[in-house]
N, CA, C and O atoms as a GROMACS GRO file, in nm:
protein
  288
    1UNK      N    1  -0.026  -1.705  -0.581
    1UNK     CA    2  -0.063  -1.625  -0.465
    1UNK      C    3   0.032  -1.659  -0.350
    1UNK      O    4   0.071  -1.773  -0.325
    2UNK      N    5   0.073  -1.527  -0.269
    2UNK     CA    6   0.136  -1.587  -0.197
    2UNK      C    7   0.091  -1.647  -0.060
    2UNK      O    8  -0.011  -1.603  -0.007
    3UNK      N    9   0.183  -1.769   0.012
    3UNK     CA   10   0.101  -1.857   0.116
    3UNK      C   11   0.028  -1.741   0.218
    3UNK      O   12  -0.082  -1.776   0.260
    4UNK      N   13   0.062  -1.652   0.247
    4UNK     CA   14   0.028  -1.570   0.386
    4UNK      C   15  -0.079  -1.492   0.343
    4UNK      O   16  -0.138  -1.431   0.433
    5UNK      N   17  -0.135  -1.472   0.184
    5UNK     CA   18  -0.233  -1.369   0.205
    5UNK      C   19  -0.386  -1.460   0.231
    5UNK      O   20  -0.392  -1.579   0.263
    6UNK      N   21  -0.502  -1.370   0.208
    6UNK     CA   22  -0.620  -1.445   0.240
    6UNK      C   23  -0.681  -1.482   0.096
    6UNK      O   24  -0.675  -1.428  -0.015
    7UNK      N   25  -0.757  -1.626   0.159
    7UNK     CA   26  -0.823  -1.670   0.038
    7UNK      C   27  -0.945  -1.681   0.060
    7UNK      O   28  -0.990  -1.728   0.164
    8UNK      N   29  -1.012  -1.641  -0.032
    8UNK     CA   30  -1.176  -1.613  -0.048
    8UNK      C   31  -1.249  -1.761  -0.097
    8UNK      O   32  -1.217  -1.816  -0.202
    9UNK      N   33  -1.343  -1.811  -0.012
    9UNK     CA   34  -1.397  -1.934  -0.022
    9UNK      C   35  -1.511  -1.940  -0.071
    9UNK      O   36  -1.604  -1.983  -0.003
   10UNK      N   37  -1.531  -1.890  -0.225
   10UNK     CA   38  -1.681  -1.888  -0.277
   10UNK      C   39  -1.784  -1.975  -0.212
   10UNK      O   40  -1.777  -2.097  -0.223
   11UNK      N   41  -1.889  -1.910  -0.137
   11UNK     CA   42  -2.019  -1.969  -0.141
   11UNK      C   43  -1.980  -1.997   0.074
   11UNK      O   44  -2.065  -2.031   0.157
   12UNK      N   45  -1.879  -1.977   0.093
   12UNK     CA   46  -1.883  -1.929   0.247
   12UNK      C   47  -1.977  -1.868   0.315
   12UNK      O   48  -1.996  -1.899   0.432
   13UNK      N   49  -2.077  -1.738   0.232
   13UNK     CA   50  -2.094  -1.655   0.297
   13UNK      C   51  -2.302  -1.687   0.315
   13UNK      O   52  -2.391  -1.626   0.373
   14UNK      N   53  -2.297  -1.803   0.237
   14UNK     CA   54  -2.422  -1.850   0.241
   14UNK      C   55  -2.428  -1.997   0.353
   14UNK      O   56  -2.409  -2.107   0.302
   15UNK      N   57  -2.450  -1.989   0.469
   15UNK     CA   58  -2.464  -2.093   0.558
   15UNK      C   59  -2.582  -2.185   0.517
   15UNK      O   60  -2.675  -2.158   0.441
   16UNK      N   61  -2.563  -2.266   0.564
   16UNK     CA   62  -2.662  -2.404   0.603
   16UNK      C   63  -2.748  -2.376   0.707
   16UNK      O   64  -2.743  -2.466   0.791
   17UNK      N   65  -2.840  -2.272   0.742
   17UNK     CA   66  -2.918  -2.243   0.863
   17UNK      C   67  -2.902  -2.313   1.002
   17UNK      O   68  -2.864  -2.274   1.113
   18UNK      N   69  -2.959  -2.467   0.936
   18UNK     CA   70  -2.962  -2.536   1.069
   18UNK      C   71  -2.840  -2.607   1.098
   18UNK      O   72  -2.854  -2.718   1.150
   19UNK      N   73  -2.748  -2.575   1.080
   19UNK     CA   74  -2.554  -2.562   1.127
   19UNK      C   75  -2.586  -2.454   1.214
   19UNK      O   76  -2.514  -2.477   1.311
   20UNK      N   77  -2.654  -2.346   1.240
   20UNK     CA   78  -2.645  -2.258   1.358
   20UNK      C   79  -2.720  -2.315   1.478
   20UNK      O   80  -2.700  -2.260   1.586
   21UNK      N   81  -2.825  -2.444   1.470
   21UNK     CA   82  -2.870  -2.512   1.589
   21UNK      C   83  -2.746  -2.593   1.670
   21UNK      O   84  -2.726  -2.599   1.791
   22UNK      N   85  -2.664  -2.655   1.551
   22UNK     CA   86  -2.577  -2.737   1.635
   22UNK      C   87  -2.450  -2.634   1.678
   22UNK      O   88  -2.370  -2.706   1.738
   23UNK      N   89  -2.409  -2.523   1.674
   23UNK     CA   90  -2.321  -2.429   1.718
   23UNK      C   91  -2.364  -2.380   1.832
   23UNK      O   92  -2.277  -2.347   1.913
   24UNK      N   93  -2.536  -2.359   1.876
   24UNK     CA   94  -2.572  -2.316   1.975
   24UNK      C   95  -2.587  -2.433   2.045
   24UNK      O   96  -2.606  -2.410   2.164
   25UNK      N   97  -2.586  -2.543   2.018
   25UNK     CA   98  -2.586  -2.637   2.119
   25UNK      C   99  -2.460  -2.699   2.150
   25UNK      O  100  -2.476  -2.773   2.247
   26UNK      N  101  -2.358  -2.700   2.116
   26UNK     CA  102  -2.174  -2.712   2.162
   26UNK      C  103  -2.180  -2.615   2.206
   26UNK      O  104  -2.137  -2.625   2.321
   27UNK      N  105  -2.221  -2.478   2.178
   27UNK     CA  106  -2.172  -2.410   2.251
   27UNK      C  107  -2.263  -2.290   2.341
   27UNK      O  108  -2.277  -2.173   2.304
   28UNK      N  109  -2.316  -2.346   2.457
   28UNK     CA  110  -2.473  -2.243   2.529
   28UNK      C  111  -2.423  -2.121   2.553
   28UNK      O  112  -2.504  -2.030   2.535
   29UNK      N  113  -2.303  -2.088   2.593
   29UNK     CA  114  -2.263  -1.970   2.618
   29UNK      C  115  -2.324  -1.836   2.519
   29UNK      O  116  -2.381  -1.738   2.568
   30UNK      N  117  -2.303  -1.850   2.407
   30UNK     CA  118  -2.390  -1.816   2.262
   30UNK      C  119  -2.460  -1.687   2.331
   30UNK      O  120  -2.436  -1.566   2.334
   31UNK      N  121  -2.573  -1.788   2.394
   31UNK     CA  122  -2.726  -1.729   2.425
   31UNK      C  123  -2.738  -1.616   2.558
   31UNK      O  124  -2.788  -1.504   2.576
   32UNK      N  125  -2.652  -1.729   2.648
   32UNK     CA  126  -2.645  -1.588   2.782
   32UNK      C  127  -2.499  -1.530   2.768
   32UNK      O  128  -2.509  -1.435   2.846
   33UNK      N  129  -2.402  -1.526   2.731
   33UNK     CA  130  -2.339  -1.420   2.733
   33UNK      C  131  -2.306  -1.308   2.642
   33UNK      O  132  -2.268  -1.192   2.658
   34UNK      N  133  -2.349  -1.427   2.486
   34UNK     CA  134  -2.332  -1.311   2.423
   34UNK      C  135  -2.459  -1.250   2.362
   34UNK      O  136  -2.438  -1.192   2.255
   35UNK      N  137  -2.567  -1.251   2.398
   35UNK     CA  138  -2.700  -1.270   2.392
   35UNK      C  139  -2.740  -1.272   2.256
   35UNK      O  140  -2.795  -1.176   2.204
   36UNK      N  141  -2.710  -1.392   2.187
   36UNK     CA  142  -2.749  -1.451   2.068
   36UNK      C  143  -2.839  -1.507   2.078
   36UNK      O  144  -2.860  -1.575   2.180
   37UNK      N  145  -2.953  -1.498   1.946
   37UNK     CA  146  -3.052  -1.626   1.986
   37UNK      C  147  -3.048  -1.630   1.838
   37UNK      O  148  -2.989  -1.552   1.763
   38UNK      N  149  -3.149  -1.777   1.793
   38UNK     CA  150  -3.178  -1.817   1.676
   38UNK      C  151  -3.346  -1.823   1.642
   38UNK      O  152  -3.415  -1.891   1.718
   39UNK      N  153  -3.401  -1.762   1.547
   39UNK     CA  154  -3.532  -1.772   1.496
   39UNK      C  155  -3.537  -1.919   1.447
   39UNK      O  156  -3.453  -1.993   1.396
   40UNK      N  157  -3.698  -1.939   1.491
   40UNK     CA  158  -3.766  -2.069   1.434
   40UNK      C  159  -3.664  -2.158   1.307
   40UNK      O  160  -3.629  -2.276   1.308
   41UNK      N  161  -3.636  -2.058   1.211
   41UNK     CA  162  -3.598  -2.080   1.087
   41UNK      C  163  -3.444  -2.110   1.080
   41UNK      O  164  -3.406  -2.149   0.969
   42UNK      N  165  -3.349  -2.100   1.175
   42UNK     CA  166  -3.235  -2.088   1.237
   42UNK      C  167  -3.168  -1.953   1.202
   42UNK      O  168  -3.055  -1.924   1.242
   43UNK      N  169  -3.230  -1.885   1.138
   43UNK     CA  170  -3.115  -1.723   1.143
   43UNK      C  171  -3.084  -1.688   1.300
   43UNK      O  172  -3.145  -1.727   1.400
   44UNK      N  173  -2.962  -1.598   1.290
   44UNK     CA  174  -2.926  -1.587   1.397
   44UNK      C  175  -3.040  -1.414   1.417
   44UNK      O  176  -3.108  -1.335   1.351
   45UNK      N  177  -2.989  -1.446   1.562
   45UNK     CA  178  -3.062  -1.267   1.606
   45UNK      C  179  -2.942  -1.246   1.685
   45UNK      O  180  -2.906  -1.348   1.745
   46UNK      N  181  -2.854  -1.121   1.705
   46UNK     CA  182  -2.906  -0.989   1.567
   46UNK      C  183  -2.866  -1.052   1.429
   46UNK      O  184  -2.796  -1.146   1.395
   47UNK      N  185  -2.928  -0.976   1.377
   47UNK     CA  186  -2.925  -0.989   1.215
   47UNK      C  187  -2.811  -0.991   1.168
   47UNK      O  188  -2.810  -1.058   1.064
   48UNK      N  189  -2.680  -0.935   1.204
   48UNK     CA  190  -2.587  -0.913   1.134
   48UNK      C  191  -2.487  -0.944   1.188
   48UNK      O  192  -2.376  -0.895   1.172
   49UNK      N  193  -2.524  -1.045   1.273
   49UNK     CA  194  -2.423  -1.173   1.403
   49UNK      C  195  -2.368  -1.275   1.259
   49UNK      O  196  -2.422  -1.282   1.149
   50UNK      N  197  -2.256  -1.338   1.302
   50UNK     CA  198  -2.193  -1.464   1.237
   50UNK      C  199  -2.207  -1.550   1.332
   50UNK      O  200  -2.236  -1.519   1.448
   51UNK      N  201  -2.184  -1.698   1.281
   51UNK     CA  202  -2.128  -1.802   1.384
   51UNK      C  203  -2.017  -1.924   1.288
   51UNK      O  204  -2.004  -1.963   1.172
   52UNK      N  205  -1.971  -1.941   1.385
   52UNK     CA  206  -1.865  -2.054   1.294
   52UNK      C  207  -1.821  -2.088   1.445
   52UNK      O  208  -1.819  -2.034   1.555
   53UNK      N  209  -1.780  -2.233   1.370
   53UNK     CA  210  -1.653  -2.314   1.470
   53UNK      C  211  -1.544  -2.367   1.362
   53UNK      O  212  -1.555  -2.464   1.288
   54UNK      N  213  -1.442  -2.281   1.372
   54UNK     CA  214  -1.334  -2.331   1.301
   54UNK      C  215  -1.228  -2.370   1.373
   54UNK      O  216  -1.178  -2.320   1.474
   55UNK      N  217  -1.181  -2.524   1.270
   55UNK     CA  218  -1.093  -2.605   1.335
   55UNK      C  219  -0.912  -2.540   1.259
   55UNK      O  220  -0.901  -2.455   1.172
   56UNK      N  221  -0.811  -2.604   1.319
   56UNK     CA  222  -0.695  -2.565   1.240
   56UNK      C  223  -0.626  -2.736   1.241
   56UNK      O  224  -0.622  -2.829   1.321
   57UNK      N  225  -0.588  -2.713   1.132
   57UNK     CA  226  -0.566  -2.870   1.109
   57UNK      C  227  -0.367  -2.868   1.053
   57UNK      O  228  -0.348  -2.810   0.946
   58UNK      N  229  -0.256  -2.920   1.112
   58UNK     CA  230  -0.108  -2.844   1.051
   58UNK      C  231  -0.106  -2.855   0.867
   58UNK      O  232  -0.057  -2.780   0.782
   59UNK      N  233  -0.185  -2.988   0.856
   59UNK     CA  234  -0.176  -3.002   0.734
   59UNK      C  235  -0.274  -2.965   0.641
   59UNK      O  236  -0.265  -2.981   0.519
   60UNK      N  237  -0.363  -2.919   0.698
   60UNK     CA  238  -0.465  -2.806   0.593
   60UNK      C  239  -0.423  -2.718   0.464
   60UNK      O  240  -0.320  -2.651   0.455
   61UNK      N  241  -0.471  -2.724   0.417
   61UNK     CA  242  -0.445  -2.655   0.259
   61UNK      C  243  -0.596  -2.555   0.187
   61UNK      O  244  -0.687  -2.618   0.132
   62UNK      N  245  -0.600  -2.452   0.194
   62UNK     CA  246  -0.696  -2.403   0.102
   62UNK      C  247  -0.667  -2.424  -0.025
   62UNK      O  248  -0.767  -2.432  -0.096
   63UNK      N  249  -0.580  -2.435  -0.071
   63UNK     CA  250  -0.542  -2.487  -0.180
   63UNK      C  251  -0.571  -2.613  -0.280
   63UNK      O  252  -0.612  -2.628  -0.395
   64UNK      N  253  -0.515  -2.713  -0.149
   64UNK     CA  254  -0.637  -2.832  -0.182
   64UNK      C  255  -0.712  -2.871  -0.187
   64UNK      O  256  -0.745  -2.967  -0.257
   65UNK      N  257  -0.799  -2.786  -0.080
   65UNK     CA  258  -1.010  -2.804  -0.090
   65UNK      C  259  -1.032  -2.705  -0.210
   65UNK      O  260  -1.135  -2.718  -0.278
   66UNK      N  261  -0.957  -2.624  -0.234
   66UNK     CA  262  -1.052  -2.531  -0.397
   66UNK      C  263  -1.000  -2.645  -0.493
   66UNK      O  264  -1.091  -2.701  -0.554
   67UNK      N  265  -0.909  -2.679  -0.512
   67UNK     CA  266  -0.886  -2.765  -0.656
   67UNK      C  267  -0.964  -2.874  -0.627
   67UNK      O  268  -0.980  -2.934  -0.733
   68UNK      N  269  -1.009  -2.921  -0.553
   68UNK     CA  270  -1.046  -3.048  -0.522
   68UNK      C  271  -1.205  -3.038  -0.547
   68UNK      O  272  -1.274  -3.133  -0.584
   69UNK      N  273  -1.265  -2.872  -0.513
   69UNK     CA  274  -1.372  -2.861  -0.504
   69UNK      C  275  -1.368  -2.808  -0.714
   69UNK      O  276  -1.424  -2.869  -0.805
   70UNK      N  277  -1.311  -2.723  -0.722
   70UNK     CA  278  -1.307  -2.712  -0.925
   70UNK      C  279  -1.343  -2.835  -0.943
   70UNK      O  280  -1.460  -2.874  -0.938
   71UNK      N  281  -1.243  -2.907  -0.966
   71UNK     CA  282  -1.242  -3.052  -1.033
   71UNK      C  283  -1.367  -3.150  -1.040
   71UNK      O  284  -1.380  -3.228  -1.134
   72UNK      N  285  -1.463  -3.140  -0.930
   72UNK     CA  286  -1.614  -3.179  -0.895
   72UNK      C  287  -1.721  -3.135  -0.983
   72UNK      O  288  -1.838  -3.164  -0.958
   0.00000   0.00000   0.00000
C-alpha cells in the first residue's frame, strides 16, 4: 500500500463509552460551544456526533500498531 493513502483501523469505530467522559473533561468547550452533551451511559448527544483526541507522533507507524496488533 502506498505510504499516503488511508488505513482502516478495524474495531475504531466501536469506542470505549466512558473515553467520551474524559474528552469532555480536557476539553469543556465540547458542551457550550459546540453544544455536545453526553447521556448517563456516555453516548454522545447528537447521536451521530464523534469525539476523538488525536495525537501525531514523527515516528508513528500504522503499520506497526496493525502488525503488532495481528501478531497478539
Amino acid at each position: 500500500m502506498a505510504k499516503n493513502k488511508a488505513n482502516v483501523i478495524h474495531g475504531a469505530t466501536m469506542p470505549e463509552l466512558e473515553d467520551h467522559f474524559k474528552v469532555f473533561k480536557l476539553l469543556p468547550a465540547v458542551e457550550s460551544e459546540l453544544g455536545m452533551s453526553l447521556s448517563t451511559a456516555g453516548q454522545l448527544i447528537p447521536a451521530q456526533s464523534t469525539a476523538a483526541i488525536i495525537v501525531h507522533h514523527a515516528q508513528a507507524s500504522i503499520t506497526q500498531w496493525a502488525n503488532s496488533e495481528l501478531s497478539s
